[in-house]
C-alpha positions in Angstrom: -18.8 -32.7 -20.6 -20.6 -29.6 -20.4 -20.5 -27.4 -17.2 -23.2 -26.5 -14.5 -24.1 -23.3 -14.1 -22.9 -23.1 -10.2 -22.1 -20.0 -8.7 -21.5 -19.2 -5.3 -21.4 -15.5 -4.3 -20.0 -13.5 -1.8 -19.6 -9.7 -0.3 -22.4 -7.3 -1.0 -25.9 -8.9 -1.9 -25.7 -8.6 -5.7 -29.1 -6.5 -5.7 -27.8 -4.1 -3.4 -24.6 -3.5 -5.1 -23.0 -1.2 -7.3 -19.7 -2.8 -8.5 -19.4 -7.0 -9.3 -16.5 -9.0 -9.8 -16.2 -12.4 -11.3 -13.5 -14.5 -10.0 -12.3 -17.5 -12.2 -10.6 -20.2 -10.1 -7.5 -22.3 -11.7 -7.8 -26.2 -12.5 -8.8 -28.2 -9.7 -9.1 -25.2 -7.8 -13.0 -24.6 -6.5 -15.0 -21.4 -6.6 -14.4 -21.1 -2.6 -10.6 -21.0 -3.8 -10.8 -17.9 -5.8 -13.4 -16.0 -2.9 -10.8 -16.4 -0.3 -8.5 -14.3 -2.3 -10.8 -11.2 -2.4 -10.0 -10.6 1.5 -6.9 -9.3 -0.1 -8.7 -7.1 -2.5 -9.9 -3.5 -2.3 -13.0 -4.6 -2.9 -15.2 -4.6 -0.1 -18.2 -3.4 -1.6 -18.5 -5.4 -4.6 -20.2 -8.4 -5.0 -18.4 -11.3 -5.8 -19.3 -14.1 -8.3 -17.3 -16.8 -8.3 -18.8 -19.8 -11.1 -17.9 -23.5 -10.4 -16.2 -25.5 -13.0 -17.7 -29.0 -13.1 -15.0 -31.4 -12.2 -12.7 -28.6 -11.0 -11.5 -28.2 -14.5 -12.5 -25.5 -17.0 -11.3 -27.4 -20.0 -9.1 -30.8 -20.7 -6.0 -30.0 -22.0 -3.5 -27.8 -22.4 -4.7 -23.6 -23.2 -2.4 -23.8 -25.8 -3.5 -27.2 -27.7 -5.9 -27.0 -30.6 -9.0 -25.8 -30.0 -10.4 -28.5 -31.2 -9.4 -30.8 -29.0 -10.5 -28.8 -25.7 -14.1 -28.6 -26.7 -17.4 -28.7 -25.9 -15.9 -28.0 -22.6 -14.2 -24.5 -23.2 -17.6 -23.1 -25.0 -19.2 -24.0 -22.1 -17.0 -22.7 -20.2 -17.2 -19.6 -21.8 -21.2 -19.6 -21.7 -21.0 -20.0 -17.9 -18.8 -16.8 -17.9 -21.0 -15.4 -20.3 -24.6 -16.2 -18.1 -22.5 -14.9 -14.7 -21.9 -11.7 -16.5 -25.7 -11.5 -17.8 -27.0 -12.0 -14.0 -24.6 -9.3 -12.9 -26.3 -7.0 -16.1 -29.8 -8.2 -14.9 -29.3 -7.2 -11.1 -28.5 -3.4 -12.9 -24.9 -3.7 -12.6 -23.3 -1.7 -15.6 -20.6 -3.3 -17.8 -18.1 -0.8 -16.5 -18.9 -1.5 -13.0 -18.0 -5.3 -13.8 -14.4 -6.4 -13.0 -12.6 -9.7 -13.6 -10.1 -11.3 -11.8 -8.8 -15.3 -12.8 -5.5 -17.6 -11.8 -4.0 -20.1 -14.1 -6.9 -22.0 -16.1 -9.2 -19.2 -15.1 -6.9 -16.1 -16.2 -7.0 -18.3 -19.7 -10.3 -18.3 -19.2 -10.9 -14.5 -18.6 -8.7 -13.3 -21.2 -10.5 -15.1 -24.0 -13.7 -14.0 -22.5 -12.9 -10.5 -22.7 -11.1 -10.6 -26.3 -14.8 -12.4 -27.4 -16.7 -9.5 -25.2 -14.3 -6.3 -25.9 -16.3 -3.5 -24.5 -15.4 -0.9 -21.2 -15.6 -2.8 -18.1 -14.1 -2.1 -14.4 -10.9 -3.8 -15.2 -9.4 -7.2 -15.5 -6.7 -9.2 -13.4 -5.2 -11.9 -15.1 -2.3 -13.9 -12.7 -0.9 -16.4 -15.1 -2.7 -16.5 -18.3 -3.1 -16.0 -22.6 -5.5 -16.0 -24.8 -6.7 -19.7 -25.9 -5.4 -21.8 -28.8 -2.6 -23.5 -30.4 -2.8 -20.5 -32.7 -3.9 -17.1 -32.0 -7.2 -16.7 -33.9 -8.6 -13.6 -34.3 -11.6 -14.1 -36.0 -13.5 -14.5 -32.8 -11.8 -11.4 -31.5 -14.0 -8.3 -31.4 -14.5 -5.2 -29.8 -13.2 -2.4 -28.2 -12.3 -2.1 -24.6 -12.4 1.8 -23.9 -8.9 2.2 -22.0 -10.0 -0.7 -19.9 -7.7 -1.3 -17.2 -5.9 -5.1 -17.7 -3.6 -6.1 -15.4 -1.6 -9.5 -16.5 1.4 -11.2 -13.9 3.3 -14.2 -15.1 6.2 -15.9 -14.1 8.7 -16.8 -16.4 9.3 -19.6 -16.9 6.0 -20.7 -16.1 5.2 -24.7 -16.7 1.8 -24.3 -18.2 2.0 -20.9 -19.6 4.8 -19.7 -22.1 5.7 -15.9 -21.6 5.5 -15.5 -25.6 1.9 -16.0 -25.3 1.6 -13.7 -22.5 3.2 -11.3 -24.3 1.3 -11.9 -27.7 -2.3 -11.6 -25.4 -1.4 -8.1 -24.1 -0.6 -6.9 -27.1 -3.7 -7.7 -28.9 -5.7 -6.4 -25.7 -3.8 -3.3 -26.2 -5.2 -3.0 -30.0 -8.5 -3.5 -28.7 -7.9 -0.4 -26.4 -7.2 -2.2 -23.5 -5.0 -0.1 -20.7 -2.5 -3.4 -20.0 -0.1 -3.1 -17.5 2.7 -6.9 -17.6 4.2 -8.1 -14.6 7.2 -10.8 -15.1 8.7 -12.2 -12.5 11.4 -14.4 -12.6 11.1 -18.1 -11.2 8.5 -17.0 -9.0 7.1 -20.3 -10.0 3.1 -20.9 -10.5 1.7 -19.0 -7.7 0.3 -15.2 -7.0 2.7 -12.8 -5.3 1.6 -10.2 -2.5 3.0 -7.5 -5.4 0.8 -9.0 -8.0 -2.3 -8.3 -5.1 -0.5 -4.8 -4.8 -0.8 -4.2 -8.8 -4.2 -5.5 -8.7 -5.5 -3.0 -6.5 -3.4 0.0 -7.7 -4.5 -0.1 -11.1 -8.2 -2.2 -11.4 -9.3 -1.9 -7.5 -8.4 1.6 -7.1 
């Protein structure tokens, strides 16, 4: 299966706007999903891009099974992340005026984009996520992020995402020169928190 490019937008007209943010949504979530959450966000004069995974689902199996087995889907997963970034950069938004936020399936999602794309952006919100793979390989790692501002929240323990491999994604993010900030919160269970909103906009949406 490979994905449609389908992104619905939202907030400031994209040619008219300064500051972009992509919004990943979580597996059978919908683009629509991951807009609603931006009302919650200080970020009322960005504009919002929010791409639509085909099926609801970004890529088969588990994040953490061989990448083998979750492809062509996550490459084209990634290329839709990739082409939403590229029609943020063609509207004249600047690379550090383009932020990221993803849940779940899309934090996975983000997070590998951005150890693939390591340069300065806005920042980066990642509410339960790692970087994808049975093993972490870094050979398709590159970049470096300029002090950009990464914020990751987890809950531990999470049923889809171990905290090892939260922990592992940080640290690599942080030798890429990534300013990462972790959130752990016990048996919250797989959801996003109102203080996870509150880091989010402390330290990326300030």
């Amino acid at each position: 299966m490979i994905h449609n490019l389908a992104i619905t937008t939202s907030g400031v007209p994209l040619d008219n706007a300064e500051k972009a943010l992509i919004m990943l949504h979580g597996r059978g979530g919908s683009a629509q999903d991951i807009l609603s959450l931006s009302q919650h966000l200080n970020v009322s004069d960005f504009a919002l891009l929010a791409p639509q995974a085909t099926n609801h689902t970004w890529y088969p199996y588990s994040f953490i099974a061989p990448v083998d087995q979750n492809e062509p889907y996550l490459s084209s997963a990634l290329n839709n992340v990739e082409q939403t970034v590229q029609q943020a950069l063609y509207s004249g938004i600047k690379a550090e005026n383009m932020y990221f936020f993803g849940f779940s399936q899309g934090a996975c999602l983000t997070l590998e984009f951005l150890v693939r794309n390591g340069q300065r952006y806005g920042g980066a919100v990642a509410i339960i996520g790692g970087v994808i793979g049975k093993e972490i390989d870094r050979s398709n790692y590159k970049g470096d992020f300029a002090k950009t501002p990464i914020f990751i929240g987890t809950s531990n323990p999470d049923m889809h995402v171990p905290l090892e491999r939260v922990h592992a994604s940080a640290s690599i993010l942080t030798e890429m020169n990534a300013d990462v900030t972790v959130k752990v919160y016990d048996n919250f269970g797989h959801s996003i928190n109102q203080e996870e909103i509150d880091w989010a906009n402390k330290l990326v949406f300030r």
